[in-house]
C-alpha positions in Angstrom: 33.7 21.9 22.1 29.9 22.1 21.7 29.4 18.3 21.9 30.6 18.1 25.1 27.9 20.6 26.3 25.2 17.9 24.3 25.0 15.3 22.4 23.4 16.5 19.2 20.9 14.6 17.2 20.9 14.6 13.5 18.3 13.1 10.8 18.0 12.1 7.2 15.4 9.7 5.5 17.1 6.6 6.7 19.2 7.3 9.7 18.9 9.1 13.2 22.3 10.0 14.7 21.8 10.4 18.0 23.4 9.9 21.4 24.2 6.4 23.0 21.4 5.0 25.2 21.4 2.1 27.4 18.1 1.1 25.9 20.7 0.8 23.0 22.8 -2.2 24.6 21.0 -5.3 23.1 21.3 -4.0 19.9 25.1 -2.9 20.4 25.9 -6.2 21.2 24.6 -7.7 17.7 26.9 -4.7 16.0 30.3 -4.9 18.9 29.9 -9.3 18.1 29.7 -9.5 14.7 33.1 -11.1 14.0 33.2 -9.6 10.7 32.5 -6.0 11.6 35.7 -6.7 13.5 38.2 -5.6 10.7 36.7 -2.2 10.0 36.7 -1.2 13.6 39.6 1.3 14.1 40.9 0.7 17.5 44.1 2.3 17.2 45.5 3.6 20.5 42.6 2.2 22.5 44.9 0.0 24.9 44.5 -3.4 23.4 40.7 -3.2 23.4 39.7 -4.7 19.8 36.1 -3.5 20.3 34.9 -7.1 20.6 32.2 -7.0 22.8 29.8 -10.5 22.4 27.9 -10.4 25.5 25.4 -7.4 27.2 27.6 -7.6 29.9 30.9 -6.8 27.9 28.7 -4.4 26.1 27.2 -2.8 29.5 31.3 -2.3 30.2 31.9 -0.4 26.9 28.6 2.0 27.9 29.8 2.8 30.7 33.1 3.6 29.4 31.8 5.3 27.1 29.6 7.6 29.1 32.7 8.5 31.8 35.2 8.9 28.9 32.3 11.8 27.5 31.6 13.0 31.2 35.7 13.5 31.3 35.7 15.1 27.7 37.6 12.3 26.1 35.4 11.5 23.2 31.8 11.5 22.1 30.1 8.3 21.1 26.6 8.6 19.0 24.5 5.7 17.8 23.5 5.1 14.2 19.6 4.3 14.4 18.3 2.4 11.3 15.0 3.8 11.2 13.5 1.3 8.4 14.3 -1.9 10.7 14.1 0.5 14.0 17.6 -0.8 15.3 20.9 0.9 16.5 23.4 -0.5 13.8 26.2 0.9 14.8 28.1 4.4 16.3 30.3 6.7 15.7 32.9 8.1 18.0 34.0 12.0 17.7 37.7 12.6 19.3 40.1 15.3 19.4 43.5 14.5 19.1 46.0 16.1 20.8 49.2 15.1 20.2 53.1 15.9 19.8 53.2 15.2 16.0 51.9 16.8 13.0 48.3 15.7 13.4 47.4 17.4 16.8 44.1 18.8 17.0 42.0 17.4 14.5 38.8 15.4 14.9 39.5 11.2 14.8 36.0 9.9 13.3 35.7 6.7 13.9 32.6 4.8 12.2 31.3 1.6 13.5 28.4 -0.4 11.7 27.4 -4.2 11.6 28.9 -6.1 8.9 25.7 -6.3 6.7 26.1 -2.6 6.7 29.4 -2.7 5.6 28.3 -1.0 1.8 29.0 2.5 0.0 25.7 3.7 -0.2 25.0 3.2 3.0 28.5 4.1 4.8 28.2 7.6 2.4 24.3 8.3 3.6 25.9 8.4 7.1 28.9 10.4 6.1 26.9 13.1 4.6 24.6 12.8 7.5 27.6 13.8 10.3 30.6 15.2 9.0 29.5 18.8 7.8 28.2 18.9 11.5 31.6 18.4 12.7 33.2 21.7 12.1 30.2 23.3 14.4 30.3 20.7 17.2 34.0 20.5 17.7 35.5 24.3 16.5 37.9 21.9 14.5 37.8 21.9 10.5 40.3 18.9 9.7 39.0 15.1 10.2 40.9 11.6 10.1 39.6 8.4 9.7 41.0 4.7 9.1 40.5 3.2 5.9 42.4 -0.1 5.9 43.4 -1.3 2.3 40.9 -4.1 2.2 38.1 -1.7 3.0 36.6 -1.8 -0.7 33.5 -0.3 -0.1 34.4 2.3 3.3 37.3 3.2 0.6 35.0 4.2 -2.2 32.4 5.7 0.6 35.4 8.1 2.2 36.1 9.0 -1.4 33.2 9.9 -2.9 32.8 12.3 0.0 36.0 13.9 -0.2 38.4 12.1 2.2 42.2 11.6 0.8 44.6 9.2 2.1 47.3 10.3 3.7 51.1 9.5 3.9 51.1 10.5 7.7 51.1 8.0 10.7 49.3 9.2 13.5 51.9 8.0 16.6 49.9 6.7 19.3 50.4 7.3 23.4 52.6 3.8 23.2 54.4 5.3 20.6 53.1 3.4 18.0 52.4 4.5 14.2 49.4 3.7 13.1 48.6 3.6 9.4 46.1 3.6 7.0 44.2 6.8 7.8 42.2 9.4 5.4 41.7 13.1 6.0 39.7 15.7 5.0 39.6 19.6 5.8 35.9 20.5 5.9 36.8 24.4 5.9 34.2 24.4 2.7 31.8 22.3 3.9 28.6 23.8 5.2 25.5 22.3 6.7 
């Protein structure tokens, strides 16, 4: 996969997607401690972490997970840069899953922002901002993401682009099925 070669860096008039930087740590900690951000996190098969990270030094942990989990080809974790109040306000993590059932090798997108920036119009400016990259960056065309029921506005976001729910659990390395997940196959997507 291409992102694992680089982290790429993409633009629009509001957002910079870009890859995680310690620099970004401070501002990670206001988005990872935000009790209400909490719910739309999806940390499905992640072990028991809930993504609740309310100190830098809890934070500073999830960095460096997150750069040895890249280094070992795991996932790729970006940051959301808000460049109108010039603050990381979130990520987004990039994932291939391999598994044993139906859902093996597609792209888990997970998409993490602050609670204030829990809205449509903003959650859909980042959408179109990443996903028609993902095709090029991962050589994969289908992506899933978790769209819990009481996401209102992440469910009309996901939508709008052209995500559909989905019947299918995705069965976790516990063995756990986890629910509530939206797909889409970007084979006519283009950048």
């Amino acid at each position: 996969m291409k992102i694992y070669e680089r982290i790429p860096t993409f633009e629009n008039d509001h957002f910079v997607i870009r890859e995680v930087l310690e620099s970004d740590i401070k501002d990670l900690t206001k988005v990872y401690g935000d009790k209400y951000a909490l719910p739309f996190f999806n940390s499905d098969n992640c072990k028991g972490d809930i993504f609740y990270y309310h100190t830098i030094k809890k934070m500073k942990e999830a960095f460096n997970f997150w750069e040895y989990s890249y280094r070992n080809r795991y996932f790729a974790r970006l940051s959301i840069f808000n460049k109108k109040v010039k603050k990381v306000i979130g990520t987004i993590e990039i994932c291939m899953r391999v598994s044993k059932d139906e859902s093996t090798n597609v792209i888990i997108f997970r998409l993490d922002v602050a609670s204030k920036y829990e809205q449509t119009v903003v959650l859909k400016d980042i959408i179109d901002l990443i996903v028609p990259h993902i095709p090029n960056e991962t050589g994969l065309k289908q992506i899933v993401t978790k769209v819990p029921l009481y996401a209102v506005e992440r469910t009309k976001a996901f939508k709008n682009y052209g995500f559909k729910p989905t019947d299918t659990y995705l069965v976790g390395e516990d063995g756990y099925p986890y629910k509530d997940y939206w797909m889409i196959n970007t084979i006519n997507l283009s950048t």
